[in-house]
C-alpha positions as CSV (number, residue, x, y, z in Angstrom):
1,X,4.2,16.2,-7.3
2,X,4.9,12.3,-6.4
3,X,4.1,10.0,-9.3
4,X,1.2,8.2,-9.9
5,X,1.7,4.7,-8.4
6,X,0.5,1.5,-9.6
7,X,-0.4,-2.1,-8.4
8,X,1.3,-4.9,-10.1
9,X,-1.0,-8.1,-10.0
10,X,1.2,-11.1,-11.2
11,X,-1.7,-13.4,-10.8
12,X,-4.1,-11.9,-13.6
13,X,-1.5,-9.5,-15.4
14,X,-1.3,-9.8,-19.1
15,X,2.3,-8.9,-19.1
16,X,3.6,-10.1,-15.3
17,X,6.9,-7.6,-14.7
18,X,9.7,-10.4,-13.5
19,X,10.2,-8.5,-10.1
20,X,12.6,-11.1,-9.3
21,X,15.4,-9.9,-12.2
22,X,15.4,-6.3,-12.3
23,X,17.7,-4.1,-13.2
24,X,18.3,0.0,-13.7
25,X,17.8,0.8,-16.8
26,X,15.9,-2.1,-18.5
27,X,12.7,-1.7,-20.2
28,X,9.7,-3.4,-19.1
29,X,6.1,-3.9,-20.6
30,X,3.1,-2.0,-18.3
31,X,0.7,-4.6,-17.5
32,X,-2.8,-3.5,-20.1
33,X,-5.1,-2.7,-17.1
34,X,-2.1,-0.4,-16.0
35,X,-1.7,0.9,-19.7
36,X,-5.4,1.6,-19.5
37,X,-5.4,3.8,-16.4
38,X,-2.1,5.4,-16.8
39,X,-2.2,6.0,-20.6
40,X,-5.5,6.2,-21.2
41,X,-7.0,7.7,-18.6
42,X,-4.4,10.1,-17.3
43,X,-2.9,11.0,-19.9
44,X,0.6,10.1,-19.0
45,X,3.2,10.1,-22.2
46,X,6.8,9.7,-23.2
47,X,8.8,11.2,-20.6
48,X,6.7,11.4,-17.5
49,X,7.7,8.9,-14.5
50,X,5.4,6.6,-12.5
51,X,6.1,3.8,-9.9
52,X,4.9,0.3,-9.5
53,X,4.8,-2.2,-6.8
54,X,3.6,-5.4,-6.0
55,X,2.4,-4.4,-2.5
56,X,4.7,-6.1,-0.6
57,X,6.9,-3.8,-0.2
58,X,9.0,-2.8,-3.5
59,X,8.7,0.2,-5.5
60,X,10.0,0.5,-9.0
61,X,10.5,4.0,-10.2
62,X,10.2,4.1,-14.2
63,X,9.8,6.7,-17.1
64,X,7.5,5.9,-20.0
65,X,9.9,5.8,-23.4
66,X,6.9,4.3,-25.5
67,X,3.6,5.3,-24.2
68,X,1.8,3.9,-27.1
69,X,3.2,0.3,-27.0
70,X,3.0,0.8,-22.9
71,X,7.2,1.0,-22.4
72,X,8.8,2.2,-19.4
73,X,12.5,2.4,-18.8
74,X,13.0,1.6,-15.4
75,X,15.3,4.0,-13.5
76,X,15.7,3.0,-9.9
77,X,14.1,0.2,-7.4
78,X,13.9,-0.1,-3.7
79,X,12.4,-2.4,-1.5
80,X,10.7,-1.3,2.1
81,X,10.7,-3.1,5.4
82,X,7.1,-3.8,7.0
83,X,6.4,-2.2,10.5
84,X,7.3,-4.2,13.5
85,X,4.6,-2.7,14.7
86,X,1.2,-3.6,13.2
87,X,-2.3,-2.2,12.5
88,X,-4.9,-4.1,12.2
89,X,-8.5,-2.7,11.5
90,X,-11.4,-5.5,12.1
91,X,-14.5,-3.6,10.8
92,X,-18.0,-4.7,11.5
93,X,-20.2,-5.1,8.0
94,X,-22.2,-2.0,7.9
95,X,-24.7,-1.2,5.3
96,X,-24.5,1.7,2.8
97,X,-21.2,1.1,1.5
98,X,-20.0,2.7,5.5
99,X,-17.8,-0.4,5.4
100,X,-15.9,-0.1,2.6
101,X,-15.7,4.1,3.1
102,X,-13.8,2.6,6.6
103,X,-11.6,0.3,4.7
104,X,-10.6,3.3,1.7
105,X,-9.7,5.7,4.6
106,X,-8.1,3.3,7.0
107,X,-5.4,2.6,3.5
108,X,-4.8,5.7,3.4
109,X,-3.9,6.3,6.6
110,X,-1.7,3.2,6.6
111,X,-3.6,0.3,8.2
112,X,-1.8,-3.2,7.4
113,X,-4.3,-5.3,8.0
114,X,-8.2,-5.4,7.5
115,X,-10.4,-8.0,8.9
116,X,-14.0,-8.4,7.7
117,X,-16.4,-8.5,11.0
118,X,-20.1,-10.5,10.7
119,X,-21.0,-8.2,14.2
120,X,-24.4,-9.2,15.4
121,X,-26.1,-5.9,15.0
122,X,-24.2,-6.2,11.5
123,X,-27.2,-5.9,8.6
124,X,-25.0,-6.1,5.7
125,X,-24.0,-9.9,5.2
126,X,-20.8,-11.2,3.6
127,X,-21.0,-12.8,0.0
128,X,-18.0,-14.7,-0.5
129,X,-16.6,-14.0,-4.1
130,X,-18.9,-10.4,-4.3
131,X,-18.1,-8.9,-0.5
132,X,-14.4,-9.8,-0.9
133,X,-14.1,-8.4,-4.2
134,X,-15.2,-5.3,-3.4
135,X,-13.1,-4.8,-0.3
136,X,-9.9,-5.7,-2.5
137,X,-11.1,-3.3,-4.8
138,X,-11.3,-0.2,-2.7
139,X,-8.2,-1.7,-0.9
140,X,-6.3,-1.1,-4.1
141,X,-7.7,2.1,-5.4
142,X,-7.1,3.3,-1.7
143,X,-2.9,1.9,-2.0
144,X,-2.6,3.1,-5.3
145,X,-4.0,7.0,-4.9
146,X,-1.9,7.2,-1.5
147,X,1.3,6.1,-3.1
148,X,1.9,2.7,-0.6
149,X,4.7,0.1,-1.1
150,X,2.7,-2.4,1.2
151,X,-1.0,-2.9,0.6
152,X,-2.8,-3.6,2.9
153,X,-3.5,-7.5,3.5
154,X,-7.5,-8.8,3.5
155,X,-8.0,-11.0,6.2
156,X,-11.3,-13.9,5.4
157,X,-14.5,-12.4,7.3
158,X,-14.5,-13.6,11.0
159,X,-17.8,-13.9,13.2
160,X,-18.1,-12.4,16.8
161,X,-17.1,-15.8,17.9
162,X,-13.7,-15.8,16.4
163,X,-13.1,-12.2,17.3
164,X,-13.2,-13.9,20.7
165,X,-10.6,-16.3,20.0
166,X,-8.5,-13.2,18.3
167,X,-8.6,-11.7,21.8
168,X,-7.5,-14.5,23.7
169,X,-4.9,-15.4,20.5
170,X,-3.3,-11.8,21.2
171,X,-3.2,-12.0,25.2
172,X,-0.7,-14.8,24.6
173,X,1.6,-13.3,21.7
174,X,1.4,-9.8,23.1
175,X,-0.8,-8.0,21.1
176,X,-3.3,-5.7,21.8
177,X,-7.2,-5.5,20.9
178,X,-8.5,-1.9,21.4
179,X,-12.8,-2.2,20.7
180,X,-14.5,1.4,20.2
181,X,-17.5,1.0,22.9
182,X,-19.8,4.4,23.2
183,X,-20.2,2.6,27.4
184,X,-16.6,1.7,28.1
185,X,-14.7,3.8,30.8
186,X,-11.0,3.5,29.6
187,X,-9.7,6.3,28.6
188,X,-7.8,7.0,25.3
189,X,-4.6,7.9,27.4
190,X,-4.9,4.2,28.9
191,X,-4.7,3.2,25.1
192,X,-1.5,4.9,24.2
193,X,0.1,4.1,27.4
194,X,-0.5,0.2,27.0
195,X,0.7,0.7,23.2
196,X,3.4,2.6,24.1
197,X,4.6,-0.7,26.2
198,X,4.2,-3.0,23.5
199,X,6.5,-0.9,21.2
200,X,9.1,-1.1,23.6
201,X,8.8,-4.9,24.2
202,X,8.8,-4.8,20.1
203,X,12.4,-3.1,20.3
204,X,13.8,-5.2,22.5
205,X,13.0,-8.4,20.9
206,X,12.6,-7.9,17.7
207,X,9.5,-9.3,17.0
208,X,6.3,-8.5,15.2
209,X,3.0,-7.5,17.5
210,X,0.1,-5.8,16.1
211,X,-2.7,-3.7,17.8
212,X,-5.9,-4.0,16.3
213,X,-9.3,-1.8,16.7
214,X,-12.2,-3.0,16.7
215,X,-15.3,-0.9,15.3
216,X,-19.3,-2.6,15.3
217,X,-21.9,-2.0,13.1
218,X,-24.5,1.3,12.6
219,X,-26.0,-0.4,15.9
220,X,-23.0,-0.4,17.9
221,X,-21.6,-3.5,19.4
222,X,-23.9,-5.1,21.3
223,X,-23.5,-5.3,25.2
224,X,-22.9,-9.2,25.2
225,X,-20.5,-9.0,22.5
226,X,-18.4,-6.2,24.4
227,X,-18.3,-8.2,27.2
228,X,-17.1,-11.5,25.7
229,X,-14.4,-9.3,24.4
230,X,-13.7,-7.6,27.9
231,X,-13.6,-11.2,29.5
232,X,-10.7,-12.4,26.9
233,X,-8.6,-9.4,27.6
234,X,-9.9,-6.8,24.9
235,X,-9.5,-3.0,26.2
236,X,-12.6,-1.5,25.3
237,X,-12.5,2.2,24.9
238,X,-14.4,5.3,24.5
239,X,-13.1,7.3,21.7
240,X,-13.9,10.7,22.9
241,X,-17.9,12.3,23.5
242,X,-19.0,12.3,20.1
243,X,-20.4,9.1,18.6
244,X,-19.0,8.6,15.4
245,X,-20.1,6.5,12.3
246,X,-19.1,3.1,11.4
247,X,-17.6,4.7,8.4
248,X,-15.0,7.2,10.7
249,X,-14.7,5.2,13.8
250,X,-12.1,3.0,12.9
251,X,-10.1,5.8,10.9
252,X,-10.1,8.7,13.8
253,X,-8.9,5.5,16.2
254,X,-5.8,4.7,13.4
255,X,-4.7,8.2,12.8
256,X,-4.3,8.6,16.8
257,X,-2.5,5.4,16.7
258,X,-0.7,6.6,14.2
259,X,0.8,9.8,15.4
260,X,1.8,8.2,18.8
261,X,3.5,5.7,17.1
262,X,5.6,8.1,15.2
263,X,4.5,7.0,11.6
264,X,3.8,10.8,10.9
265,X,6.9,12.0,12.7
């Protein structure tokens, strides 16, 4: 069974871990909300392993030698590379909670980037210091329970005006904008195809592009919005004949990504 991994937040930590000075073999103090969860709640005690990271990237490997004073002997460290190749999940506000359900699910599937999206048809409305909360929330429960180095990073919500300007932003740096659209024509082989050509421009040069998919609200994205997006070089798709929830949308769209990519090879 893979250990139980867990988020290291240096900003509001009790006990910050020093990631910057670590060595095999040292002891550390786990963070009390770690402590809590770990000790408390699972049960974990002298003896069993667990990881932690600081989600960008680095994963500590430890073994707890004093579970009651939260002690763990760290045993090996390692730090992951991020994906030349991005994805990016803007996700329309939709009410319910389908949102957030997106968000968990996208996580776990490996998303590296999630964008909040005021759509028009969008009834929920973003609460700066509430909305954002939640979202990091679920985005750490969702890193944390599927075991990821890199956490996913929150983006500041964006209106449908800016998601324009995204569009036009990746016609010039070479990234592509996929938007889920029950009317489009393009097919999901077109999809593939065009990110199969960025990934090779992305070997030969070396640099970082990212391909992001866009999903609306529980009323779909309206037809003005889809064409504002069409006109600034968005490739709106259909993603098969079935019309799928807000909440599984973006999800089915990043797993397919996913495994043409190669990240479940």
């Amino acid at each position: 069974m893979t250990d139980p991994l867990f988020l290291l937040h240096p900003e509001s930590d009790d006990a910050p871990v020093n990631t910057d000075s670590l060595r095999e073999g040292w002891n550390i103090t786990l963070p009390r909300s770690i402590r809590r969860h770990a000790i408390q709640a699972m049960r974990l005690h002298d003896g069993d392993t667990l990881q932690l990271s600081d989600g960008h990237g680095l994963r500590i490997h430890t073994t707890l030698v004093d579970a009651e004073q939260g002690q763990a002997q760290v045993s090996a460290f390692s730090k992951e590379e991020p994906p030349v190749t991005r994805l990016a999940l803007i996700q329309a506000l939709a009410k319910t909670g389908h949102d957030e359900q997106a968000i968990d699910m996208a996580t776990q599937i490996g998303v590296d980037t999630v964008i909040p999206w005021q759509a028009d048809r969008s009834i929920a409305k973003w609460k700066r210091g509430r909305s954002d909360r939640k979202w990091s929330q679920t985005i750490d429960a969702a890193t944390e329970q599927s075991r990821r180095a890199w956490r996913p990073q929150l983006d500041d919500c964006i209106s449908s005006k800016q998601l324009v300007a995204v569009c036009r932003r990746a016609m010039v740096f070479g990234d592509i904008v996929i938007v889920l659209h029950q009317d489009a024509t393009a097919n999901w082989e077109q999809i593939e195809q065009a990110v199969a050509h960025m990934e090779q421009r992305c070997l030969e040069d070396g640099r970082t592009r990212t391909v992001n998919v866009v999903v609306g609200p529980e009323g779909g994205i309206s037809e003005q919005e889809a064409r504002q997006f069409a006109d600034a070089g968005a490739m709106c798709t259909l993603l098969g004949h079935n019309i799928l929830r807000a909440s599984t949308a973006g999800p089915v769209a990043l797993s397919l990504l996913s495994r043409a990519m190669g990240r479940y090879a």
